[in-house]
C-alpha positions in Angstrom: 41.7 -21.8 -244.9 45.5 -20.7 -245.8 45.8 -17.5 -248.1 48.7 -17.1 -250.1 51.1 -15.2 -251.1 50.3 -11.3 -249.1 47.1 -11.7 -248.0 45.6 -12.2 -244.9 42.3 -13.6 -243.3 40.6 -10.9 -240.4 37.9 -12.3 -238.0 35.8 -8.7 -238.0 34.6 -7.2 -235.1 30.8 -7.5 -234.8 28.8 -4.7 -236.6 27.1 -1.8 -234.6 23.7 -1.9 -234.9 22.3 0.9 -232.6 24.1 4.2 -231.6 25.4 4.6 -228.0 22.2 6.8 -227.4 19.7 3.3 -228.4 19.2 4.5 -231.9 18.5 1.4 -234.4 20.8 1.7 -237.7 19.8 1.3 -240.9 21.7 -1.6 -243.1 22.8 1.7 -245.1 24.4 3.3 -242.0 26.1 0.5 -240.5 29.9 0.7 -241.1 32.2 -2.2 -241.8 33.6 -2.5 -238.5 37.7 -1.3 -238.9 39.0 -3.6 -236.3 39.4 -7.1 -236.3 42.3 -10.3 -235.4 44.3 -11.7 -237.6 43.7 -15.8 -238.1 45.6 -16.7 -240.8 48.6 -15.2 -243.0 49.7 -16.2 -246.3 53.3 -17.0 -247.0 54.6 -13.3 -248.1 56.2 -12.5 -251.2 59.6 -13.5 -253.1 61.7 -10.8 -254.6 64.7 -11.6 -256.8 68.1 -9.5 -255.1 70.6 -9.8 -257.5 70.5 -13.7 -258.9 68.7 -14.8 -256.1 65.0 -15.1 -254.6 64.3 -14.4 -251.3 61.2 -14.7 -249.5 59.9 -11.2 -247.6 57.6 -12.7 -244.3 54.8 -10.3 -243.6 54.9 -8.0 -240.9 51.8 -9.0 -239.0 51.0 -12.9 -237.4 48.3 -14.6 -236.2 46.4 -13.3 -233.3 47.5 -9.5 -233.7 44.7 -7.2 -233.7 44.5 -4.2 -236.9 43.1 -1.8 -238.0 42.0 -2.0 -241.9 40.9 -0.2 -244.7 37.6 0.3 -244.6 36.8 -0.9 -248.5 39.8 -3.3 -248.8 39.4 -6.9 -249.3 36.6 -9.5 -250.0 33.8 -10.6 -247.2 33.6 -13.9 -246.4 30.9 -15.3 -244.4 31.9 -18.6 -243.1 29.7 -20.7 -240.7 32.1 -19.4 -237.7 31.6 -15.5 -238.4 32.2 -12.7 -241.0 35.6 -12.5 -242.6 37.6 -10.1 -244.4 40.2 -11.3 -246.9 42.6 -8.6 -247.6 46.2 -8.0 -248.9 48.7 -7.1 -246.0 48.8 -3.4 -247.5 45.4 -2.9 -246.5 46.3 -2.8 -243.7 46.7 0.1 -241.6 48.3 -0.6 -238.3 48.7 -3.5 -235.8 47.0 -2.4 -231.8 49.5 -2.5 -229.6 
């Protein structure tokens, strides 16, 4: 799958499911894990400078590891995993 334009595709860390202390959560408590890797990115965007379009590339690539928003972007559950589409301003800052 290949977004386009800004947006970006984020393989999401697993979900926690029990507490470090071996407490089960609820579906409720769970939160969308914040983390994830980059797999694909979309082209960027154009702007016009003066009489002429130039193409802006997006400031993350494949294989970095972020940290998103935690109610950005659309879930996608494929059948390799749970996936986040999101729009490369949703995201918050690339791991070092």
């Amino acid at each position: 799958m290949k977004p386009i334009g800004t947006k970006v595709i984020i393989k999401q860390d697993a979900v926690k499911e029990e507490t470090e202390g071996g407490i089960l959560l609820s579906v409720v408590d769970q939160d969308r894990p914040l983390r994830g890797i980059v797999v694909a990115v979309g082209s960027g965007r154009k702007i016009v400078v003066g009489d002429r379009l130039r193409d802006i590339a997006l400031e993350v690539v494949e294989g970095d590891r972020v940290i998103f928003a935690k109610y950005g972007g659309t879930d996608m559950k494929l059948e390799e995993g749970d996936y986040l589409l999101v729009d490369e301003a949703d995201i918050l800052a690339i791991e070092a």
